[in-house]
N, C-alpha and C positions, 0 to 999 in steps of 0.2 A: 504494500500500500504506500501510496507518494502522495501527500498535501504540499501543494504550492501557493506558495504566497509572494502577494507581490503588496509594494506600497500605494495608501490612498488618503486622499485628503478629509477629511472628517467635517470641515466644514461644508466643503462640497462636495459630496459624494463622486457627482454622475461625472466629473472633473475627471477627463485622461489625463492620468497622471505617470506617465508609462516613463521614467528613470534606467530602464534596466536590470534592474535588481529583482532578483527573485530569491527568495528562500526557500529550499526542497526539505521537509521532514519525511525520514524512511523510514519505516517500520520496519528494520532488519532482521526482523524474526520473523516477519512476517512470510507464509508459505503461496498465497495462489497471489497470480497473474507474474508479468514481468515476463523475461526470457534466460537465455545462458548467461550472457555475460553483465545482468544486474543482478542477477543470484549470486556470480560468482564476486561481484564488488561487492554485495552486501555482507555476504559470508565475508571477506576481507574485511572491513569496516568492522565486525563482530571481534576478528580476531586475526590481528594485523602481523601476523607471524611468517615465514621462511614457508609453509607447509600450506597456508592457503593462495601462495601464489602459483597460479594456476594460466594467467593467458597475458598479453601487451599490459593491459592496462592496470590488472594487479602489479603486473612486475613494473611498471611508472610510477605505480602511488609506495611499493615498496624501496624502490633506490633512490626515491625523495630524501635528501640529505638536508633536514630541517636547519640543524646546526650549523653547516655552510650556509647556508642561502642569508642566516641571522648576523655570521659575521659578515658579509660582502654587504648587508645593509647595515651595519655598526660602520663599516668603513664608508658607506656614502653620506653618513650623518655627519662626520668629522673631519 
């Protein structure tokens, strides 16, 4: 199951207020609909280890090198 939300104005409702931004909530336990490879992100998302990487895009969310990416932004602050 996938809830998407996007932002709006509360004063004006009916106001396109289309930004871009969207927020995806996944029920990763969740069992019906979707296909292969949002089962297999989700199961990764669940449990983000060596043994659930399974096809491209698990193995792109697992060689994300959080730690580098923070110093190469430590270094553009200074």
């Amino acid at each position: 199951m996938c809830y998407t939300i996007k932002n709006m104005c509360e004063e004006v409702p009916k106001l396109d207020y289309d930004d871009g931004l969207k927020i995806m909530y996944f029920n990763i336990q969740g069992v019906k609909g979707g296909n292969e490879v949002i089962h297999n992100l989700l199961k990764f998302m669940l449990n983000s280890n060596a043994e659930n990487v399974v096809d491209d895009t698990t193995r792109k969310m697992y060689d994300y090198d959080v730690d580098k990416i923070y110093e190469e932004y430590k270094k553009v602050l200074h």
